[in-house]
MIDO-34421 format. One record per residue (C-alpha): x, y, z; residue in one letter. Coordinates in steps of 0.2 Angstrom, whole numbers, plus 5000, padded with zeros to 4 digits. Example, Ala and Ser with C-alpha at 12.3 -4.5 7.8 and 13.67 -1.06 7.14 Angstrom:
REM residues 2
506249785039A506849955036S
END
This chain:
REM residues 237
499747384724X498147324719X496547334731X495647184739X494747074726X493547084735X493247254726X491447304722X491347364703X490547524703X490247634685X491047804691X490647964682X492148064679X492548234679X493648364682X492548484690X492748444709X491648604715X490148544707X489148464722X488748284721X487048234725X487148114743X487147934738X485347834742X485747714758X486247544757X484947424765X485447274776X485447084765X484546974778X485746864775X487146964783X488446844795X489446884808X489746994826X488347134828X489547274836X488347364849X487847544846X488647714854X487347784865X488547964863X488448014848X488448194847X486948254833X487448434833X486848444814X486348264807X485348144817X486147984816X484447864815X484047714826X483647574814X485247574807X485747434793X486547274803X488747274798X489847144797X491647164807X492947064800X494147144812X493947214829X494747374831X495347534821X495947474803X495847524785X494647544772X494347594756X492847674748X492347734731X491747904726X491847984710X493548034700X494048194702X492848214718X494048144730X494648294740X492648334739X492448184747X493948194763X493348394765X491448314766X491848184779X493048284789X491548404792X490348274797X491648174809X491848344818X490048394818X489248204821X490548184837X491348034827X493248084832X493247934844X492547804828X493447894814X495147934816X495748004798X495648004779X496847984766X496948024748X498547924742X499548034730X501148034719X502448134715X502648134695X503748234683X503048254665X503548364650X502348484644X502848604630X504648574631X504648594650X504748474663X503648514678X502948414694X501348354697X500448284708X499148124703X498148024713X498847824715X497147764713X495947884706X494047874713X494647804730X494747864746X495647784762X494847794779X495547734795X494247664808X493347564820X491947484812X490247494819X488547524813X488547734814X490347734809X489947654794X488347754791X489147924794X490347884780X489147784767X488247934770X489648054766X488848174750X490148094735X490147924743X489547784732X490147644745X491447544751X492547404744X491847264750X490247144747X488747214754X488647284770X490347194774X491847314772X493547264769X494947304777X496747334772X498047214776X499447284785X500447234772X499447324759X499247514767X501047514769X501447484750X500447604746X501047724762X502847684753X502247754735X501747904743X503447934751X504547884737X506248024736X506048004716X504748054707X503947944695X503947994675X502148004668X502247914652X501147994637X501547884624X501547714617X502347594606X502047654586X501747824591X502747954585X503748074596X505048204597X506448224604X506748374615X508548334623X510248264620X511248264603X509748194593X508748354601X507148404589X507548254579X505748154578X505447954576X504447824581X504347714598X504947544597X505147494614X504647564634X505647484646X504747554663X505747484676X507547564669X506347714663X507147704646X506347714629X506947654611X506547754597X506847734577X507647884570X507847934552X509747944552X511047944537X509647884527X509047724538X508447684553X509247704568X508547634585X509147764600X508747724619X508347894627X507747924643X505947964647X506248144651X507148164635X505548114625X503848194622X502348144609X502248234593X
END
């Protein structure tokens, strides 16, 4: 599924190193421009460890009500991020705002050494899913989230998932099959680890993802011979 166009285009520094601490990302300020309703302020909030501040930046609500919404943070600091936040719903008193986070993930098999194996991966790497009611402190407890970089949206406007859209991607995560991860490519050379032609090497021809199927040209009797193999039976030189 892809995510709103809306979708602000961020440069995103990856890296695989998800205990390293993220420096808190600078606050966004408010475009004088900015449309639509003005949601009044909590007077509640809890400020048990981070003062919330007054003059907070004016938001625009697009929908009234708990909904959706997708924000960026770095790859590979996403459960950085949904640990982060957690914390700061819980100590901030946001629990009525912010009701829960999401890191959408897959179940994916993969052949490694001979050996097939499953792994988790994330569906959209660098994004984080957060279900809320949008106000001015709920946005700015989460913008302010150390490994936020912002939401998907324009400006100071958020955008939230359609219906439609959280529950295609609620139905990847809940798949019964597995998906294949998929390391090579047409004109790549790769061996064949199962079946009669086990250990036998050629070259990819053809990847046909939807029936998870993959030709390859093997030396055979002297020619060429194209072989359709299934993905699992397949691994790069």
């Amino acid at each position: 599924m892809d995510l709103p166009e809306s979708q602000e285009k961020i440069e995103q520094e990856p890296t695989d190193k998800e205990t390293e601490e993220q420096p808190a990302p600078a606050d966004v300020v408010a475009s004088d421009s900015s449309r639509g309703s003005r949601l009044p302020r909590k007077k509640s909030v809890a400020r048990s460890e981070t003062q919330i501040p007054d003059d907070l930046p004016h938001v625009e609500v697009a929908v009234e009500g708990p909904a959706w919404y997708v924000i960026h943070c770095y790859s590979g600091y996403e459960n950085k991020v949904r640990h982060n936040l957690e914390q700061r719903i819980e100590t901030m008193g946001m629990k009525d705002q912010i009701f829960d986070v999401l890191i959408p993930m897959q179940e994916e098999l993969e052949i490694k050494d001979g050996k097939r194996r499953k792994v988790e991966r994330h569906i959209f790497p660098g994004y984080v899913l957060v279900k809320l009611a949008l106000s001015e402190e709920s946005w700015y407890v989460v913008r302010n989230t150390p490994g936020v970089t912002g939401f998907v949206g324009m400006g100071n406007s958020p955008t939230p998932l359609r219906p439609e859209e959280f529950a295609q991607i609620v139905k990847r995560t809940e798949a019964e099959s597995p998906t294949v991860k998929v390391t090579y490519k047409v004109g790549e050379r790769v061996r064949i680890v199962d079946g009669p032609f086990n250990d036998f090497r050629g070259m990819v021809a053809e990847i046909d993802m939807e029936r998870t199927k993959v030709r390859v040209m093997v030396s055979f009797f002297g020619r060429e011979t194209p072989v359709e193999l299934d993905f699992l039976q397949v691994e790069k030189a």
